[in-house]
Short mmCIF file of the C-alpha atoms (twelve columns), coordinates in Angstrom:
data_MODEL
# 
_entry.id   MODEL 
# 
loop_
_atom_site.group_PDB 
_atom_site.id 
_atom_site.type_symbol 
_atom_site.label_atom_id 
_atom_site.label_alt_id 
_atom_site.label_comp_id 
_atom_site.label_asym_id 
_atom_site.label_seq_id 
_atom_site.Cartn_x 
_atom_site.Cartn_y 
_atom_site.Cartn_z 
_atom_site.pdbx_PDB_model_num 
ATOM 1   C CA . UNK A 1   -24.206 4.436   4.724   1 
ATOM 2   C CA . UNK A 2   -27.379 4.104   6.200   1 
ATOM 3   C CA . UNK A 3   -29.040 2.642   2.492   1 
ATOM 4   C CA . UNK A 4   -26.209 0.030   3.783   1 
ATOM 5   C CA . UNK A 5   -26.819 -0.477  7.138   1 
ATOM 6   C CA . UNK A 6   -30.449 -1.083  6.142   1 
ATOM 7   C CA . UNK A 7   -29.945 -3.889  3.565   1 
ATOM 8   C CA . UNK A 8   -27.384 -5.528  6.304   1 
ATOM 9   C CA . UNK A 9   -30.281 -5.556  8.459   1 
ATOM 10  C CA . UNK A 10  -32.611 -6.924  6.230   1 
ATOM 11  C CA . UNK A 11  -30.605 -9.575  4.984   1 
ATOM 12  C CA . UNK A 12  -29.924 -10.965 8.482   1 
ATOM 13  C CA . UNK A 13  -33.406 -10.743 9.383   1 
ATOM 14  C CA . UNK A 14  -34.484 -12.670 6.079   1 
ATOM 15  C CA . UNK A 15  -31.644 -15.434 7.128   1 
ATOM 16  C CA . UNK A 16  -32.895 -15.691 10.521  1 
ATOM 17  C CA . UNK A 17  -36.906 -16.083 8.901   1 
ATOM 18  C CA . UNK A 18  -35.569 -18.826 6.653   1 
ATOM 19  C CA . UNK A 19  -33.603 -20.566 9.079   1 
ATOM 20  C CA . UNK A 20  -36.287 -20.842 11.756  1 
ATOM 21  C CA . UNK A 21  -38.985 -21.885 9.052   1 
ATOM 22  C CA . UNK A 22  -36.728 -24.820 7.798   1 
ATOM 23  C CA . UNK A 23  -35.769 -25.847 11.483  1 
ATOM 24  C CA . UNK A 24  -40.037 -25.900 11.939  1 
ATOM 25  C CA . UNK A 25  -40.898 -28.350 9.447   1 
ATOM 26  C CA . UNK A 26  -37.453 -29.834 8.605   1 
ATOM 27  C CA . UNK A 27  -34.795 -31.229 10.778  1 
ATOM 28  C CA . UNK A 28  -32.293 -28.293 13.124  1 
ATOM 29  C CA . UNK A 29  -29.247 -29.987 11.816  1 
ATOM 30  C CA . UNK A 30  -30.742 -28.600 7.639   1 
ATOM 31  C CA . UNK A 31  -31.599 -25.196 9.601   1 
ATOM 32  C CA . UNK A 32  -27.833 -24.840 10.700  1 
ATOM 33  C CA . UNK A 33  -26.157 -26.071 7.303   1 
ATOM 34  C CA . UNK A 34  -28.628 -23.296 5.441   1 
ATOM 35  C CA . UNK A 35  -27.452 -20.490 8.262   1 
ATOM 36  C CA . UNK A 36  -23.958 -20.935 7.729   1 
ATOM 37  C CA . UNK A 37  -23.907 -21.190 3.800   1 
ATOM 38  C CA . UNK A 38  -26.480 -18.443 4.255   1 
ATOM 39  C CA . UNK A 39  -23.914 -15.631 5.978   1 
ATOM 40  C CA . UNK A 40  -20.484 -17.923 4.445   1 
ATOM 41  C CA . UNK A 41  -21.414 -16.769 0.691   1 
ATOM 42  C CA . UNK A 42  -21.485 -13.103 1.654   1 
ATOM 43  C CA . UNK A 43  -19.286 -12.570 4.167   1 
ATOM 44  C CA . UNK A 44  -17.414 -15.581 3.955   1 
ATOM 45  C CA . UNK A 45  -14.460 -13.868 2.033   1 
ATOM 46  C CA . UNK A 46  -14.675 -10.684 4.042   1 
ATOM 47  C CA . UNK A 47  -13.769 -12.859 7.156   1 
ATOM 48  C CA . UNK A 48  -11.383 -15.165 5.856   1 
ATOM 49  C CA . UNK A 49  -9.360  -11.815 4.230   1 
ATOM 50  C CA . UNK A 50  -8.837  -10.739 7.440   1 
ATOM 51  C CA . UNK A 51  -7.741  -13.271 9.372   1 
ATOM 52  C CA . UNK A 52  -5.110  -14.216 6.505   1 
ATOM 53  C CA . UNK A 53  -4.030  -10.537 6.478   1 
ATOM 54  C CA . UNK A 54  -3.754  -10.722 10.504  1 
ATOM 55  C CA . UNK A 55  -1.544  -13.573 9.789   1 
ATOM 56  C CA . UNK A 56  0.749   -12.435 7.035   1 
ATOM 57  C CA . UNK A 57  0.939   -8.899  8.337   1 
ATOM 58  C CA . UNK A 58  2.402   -10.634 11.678  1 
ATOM 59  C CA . UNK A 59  4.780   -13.214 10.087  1 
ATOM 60  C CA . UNK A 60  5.754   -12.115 7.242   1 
ATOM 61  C CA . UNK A 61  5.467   -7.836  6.800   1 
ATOM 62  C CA . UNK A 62  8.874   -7.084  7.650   1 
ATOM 63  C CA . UNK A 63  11.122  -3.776  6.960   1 
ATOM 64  C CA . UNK A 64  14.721  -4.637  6.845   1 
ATOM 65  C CA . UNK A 65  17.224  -1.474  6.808   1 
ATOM 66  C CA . UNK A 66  20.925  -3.035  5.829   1 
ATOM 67  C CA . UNK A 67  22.448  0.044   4.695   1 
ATOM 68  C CA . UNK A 68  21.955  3.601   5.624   1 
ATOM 69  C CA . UNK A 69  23.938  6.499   3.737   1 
ATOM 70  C CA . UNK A 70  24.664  10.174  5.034   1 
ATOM 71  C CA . UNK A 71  24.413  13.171  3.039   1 
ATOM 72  C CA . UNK A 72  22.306  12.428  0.206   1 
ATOM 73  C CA . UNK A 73  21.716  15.431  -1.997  1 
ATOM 74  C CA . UNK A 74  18.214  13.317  -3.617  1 
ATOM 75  C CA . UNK A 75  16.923  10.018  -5.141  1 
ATOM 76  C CA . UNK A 76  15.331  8.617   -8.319  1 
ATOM 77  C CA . UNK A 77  11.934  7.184   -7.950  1 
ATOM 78  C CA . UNK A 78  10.531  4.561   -10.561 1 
ATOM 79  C CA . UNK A 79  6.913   4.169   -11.441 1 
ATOM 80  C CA . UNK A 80  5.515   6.900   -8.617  1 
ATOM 81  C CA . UNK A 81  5.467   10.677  -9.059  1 
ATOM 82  C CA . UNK A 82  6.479   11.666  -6.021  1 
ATOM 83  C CA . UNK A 83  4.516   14.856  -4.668  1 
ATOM 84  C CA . UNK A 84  7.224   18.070  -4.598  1 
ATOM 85  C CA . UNK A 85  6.509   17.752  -0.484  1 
ATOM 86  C CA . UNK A 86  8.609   14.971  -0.635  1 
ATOM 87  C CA . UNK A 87  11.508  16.542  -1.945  1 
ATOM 88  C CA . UNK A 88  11.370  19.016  1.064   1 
ATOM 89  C CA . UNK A 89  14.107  16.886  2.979   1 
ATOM 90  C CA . UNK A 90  16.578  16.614  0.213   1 
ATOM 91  C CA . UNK A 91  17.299  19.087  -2.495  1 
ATOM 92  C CA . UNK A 92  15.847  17.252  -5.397  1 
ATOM 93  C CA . UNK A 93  13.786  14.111  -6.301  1 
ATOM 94  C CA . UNK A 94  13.397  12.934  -10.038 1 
ATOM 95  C CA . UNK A 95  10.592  10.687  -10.852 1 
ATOM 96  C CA . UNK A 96  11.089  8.533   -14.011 1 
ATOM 97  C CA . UNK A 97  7.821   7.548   -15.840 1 
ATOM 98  C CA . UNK A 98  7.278   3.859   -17.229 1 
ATOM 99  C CA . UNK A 99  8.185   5.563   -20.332 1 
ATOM 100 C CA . UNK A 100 11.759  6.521   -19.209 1 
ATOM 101 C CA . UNK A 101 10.840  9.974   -19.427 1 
ATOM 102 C CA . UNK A 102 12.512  12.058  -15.994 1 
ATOM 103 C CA . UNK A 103 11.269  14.825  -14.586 1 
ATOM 104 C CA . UNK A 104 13.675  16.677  -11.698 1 
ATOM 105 C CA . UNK A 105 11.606  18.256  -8.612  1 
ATOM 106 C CA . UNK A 106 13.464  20.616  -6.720  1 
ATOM 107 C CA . UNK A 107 11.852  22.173  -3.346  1 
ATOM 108 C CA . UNK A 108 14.283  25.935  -2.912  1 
ATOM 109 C CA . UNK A 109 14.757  27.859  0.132   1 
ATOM 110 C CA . UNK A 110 12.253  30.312  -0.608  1 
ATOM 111 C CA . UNK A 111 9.724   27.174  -1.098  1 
ATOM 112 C CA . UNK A 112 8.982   28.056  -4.941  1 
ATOM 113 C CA . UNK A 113 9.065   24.480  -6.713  1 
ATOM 114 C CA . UNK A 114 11.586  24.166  -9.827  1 
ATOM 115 C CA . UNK A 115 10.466  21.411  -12.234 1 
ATOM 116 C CA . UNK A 116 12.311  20.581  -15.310 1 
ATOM 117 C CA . UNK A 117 11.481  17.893  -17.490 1 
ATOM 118 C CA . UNK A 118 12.814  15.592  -19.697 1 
ATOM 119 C CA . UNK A 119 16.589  15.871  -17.564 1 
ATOM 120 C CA . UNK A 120 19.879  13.091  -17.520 1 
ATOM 121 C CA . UNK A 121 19.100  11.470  -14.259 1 
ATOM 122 C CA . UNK A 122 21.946  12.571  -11.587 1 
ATOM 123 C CA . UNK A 123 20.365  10.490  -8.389  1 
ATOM 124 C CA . UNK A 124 22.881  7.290   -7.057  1 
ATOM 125 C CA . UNK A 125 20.175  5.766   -5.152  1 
ATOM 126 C CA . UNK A 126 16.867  4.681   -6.437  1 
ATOM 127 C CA . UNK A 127 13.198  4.086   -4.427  1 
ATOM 128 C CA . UNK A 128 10.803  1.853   -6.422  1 
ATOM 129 C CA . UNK A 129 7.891   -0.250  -5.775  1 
ATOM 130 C CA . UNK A 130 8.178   -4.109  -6.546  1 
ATOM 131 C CA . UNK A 131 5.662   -5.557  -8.411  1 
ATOM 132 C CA . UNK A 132 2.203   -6.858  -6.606  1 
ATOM 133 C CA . UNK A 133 2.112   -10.532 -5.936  1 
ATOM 134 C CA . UNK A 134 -1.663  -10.979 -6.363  1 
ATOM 135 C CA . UNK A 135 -2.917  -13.671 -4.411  1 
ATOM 136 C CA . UNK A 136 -6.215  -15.291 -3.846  1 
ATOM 137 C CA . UNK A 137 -7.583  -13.115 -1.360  1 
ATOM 138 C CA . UNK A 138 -4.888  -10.613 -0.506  1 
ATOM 139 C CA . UNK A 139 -2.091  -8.509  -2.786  1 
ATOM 140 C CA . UNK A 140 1.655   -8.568  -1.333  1 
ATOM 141 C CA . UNK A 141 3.843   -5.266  -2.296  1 
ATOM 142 C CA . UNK A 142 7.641   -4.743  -1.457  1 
ATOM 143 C CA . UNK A 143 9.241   -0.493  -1.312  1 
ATOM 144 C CA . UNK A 144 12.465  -1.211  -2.103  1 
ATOM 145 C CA . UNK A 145 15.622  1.274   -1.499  1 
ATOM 146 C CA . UNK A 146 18.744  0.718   -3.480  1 
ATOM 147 C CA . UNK A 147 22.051  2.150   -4.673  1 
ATOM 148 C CA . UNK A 148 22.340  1.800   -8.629  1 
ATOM 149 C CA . UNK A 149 26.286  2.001   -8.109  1 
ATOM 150 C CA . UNK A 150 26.922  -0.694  -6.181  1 
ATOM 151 C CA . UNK A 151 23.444  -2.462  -7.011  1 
ATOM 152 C CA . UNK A 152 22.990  -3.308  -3.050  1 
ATOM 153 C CA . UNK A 153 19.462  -3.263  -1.983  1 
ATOM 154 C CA . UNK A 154 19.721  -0.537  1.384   1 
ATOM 155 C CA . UNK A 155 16.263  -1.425  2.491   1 
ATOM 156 C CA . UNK A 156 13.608  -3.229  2.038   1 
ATOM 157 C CA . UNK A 157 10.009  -3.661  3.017   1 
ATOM 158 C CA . UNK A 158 7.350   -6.270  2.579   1 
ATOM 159 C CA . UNK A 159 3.234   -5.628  3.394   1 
ATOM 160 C CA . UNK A 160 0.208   -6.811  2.413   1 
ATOM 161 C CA . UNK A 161 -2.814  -5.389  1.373   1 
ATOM 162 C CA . UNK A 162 -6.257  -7.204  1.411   1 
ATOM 163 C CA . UNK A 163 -9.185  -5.089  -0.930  1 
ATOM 164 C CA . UNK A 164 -12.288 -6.578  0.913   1 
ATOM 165 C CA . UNK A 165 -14.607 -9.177  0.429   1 
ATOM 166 C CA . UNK A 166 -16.679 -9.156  -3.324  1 
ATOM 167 C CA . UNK A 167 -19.922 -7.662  -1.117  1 
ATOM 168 C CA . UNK A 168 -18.345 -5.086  0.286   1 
ATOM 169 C CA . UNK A 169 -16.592 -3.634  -2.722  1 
ATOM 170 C CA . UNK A 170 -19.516 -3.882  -4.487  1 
ATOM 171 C CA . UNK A 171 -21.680 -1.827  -2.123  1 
ATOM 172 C CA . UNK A 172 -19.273 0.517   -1.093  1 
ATOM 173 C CA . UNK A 173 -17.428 1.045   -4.534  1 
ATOM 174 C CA . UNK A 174 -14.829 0.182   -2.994  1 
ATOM 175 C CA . UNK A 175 -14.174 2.859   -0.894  1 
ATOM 176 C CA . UNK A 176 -12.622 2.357   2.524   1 
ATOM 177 C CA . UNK A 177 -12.737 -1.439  2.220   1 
ATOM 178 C CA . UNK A 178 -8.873  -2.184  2.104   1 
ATOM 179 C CA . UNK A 179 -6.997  -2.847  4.993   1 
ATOM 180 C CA . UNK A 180 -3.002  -3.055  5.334   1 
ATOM 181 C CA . UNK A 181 -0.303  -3.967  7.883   1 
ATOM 182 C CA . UNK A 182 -0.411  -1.538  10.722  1 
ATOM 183 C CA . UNK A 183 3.389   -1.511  10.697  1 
ATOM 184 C CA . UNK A 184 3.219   0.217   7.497   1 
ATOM 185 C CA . UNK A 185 5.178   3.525   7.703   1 
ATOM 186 C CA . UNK A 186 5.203   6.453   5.453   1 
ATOM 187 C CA . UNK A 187 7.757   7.552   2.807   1 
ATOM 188 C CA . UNK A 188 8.361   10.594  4.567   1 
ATOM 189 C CA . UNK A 189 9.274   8.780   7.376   1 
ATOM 190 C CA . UNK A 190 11.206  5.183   5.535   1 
ATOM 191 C CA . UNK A 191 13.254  7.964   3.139   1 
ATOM 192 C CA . UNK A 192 14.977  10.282  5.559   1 
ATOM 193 C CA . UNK A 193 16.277  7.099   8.057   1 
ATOM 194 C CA . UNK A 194 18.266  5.273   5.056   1 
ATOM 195 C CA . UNK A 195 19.117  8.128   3.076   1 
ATOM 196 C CA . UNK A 196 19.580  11.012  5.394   1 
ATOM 197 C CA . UNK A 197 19.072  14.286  3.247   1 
ATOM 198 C CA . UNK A 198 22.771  16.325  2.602   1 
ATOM 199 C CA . UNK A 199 22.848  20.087  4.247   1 
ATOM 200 C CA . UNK A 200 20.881  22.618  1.454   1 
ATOM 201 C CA . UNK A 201 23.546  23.765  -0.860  1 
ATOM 202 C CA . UNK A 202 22.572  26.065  -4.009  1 
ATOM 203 C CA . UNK A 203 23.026  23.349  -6.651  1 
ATOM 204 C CA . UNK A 204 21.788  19.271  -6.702  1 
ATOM 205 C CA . UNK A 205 24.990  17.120  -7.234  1 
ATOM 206 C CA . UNK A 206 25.327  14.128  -9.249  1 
ATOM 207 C CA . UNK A 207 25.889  11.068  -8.082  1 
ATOM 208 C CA . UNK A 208 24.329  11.778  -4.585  1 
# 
């Protein structure tokens, strides 16, 4: 961080060098053109990111709950492997790979984990992630919470995401340069208020 800091610091020292030198023996209105395009073209998409995200995260990042459904013995999740610590509310979760393939997690009393692999799905209701909307500066993602029986959507939830500007991830790899909606809860949290887990029995049922 500080091999950062210190390149941040030169660069802004550089610009203001340049920018008094052309405003010396050129014109101040050349000087002030130069300064701008001089901090736009780095930071210029870093600042423009965030003020978009700011602005989609309060118009349009939404969670909408229509439907909630008692007693719900565990769920089917598409595209995610959901961690076994998820399945800690309910009695099972299967997670269903992009290549159909499910795998059951089950979470017992004693808190030993029973995986089995390759099973007939059982779950009614299904959690999946809708495909990113990639846009010019920031990606939009919807969680989605439905019941493959009736085909209703239960909830719903739109946020945005916004990587960073192109000199940030370069510099930092990266790493902590995304920011998101603040609104954005957890799954541990969204799961448990629309489908609120069954009482432990010894068995998952179907359909539940």
């Amino acid at each position: 961080m500080s091999t950062l800091l210190w390149i941040l610091l030169s660069y802004l020292i550089i610009g203001i060098v340049l920018t008094f030198a052309i405003g010396k023996f050129g014109k101040a209105k050349w000087a002030l053109v130069f300064l701008a395009a001089y901090f736009l073209v780095p930071f210029g998409d870093q600042i423009a990111g965030t003020v978009y995200l700011k602005y989609l995260c309060k118009t349009q990042a939404q969670r909408t709950i229509s439907k909630t459904v008692d007693d719900v013995s565990g769920f089917i999740a598409n595209g995610r492997n959901m961690e076994p610590s998820k399945a800690k509310p309910y009695q099972f979760i299967e997670n269903e790979s992009s290549s159909g393939k499910v795998t059951r997690v089950s979470v017992l009393d004693d808190g030993r984990i029973l995986r089995k692999d390759g099973v007939k799905p059982i779950s009614r209701y299904r959690y999946r992630e809708g495909p990113r909307a990639i846009g010019p500066l920031v990606e939009k993602y919807e969680r989605l919470i439905e019941d493959l029986h009736t085909a209703e959507v239960l909830a719903i939830e739109t946020t945005f995401i916004f990587a960073g500007g192109w000199l940030w991830r370069r510099l930092l790899g990266g790493y902590g340069t995304s920011q998101h909606c603040v609104s954005e809860p957890r799954l541990d949290v969204m799961l448990p208020e629309v489908l609120k887990p069954a009482r432990a029995t010894q068995t998952p049922r179907a359909g539940s």
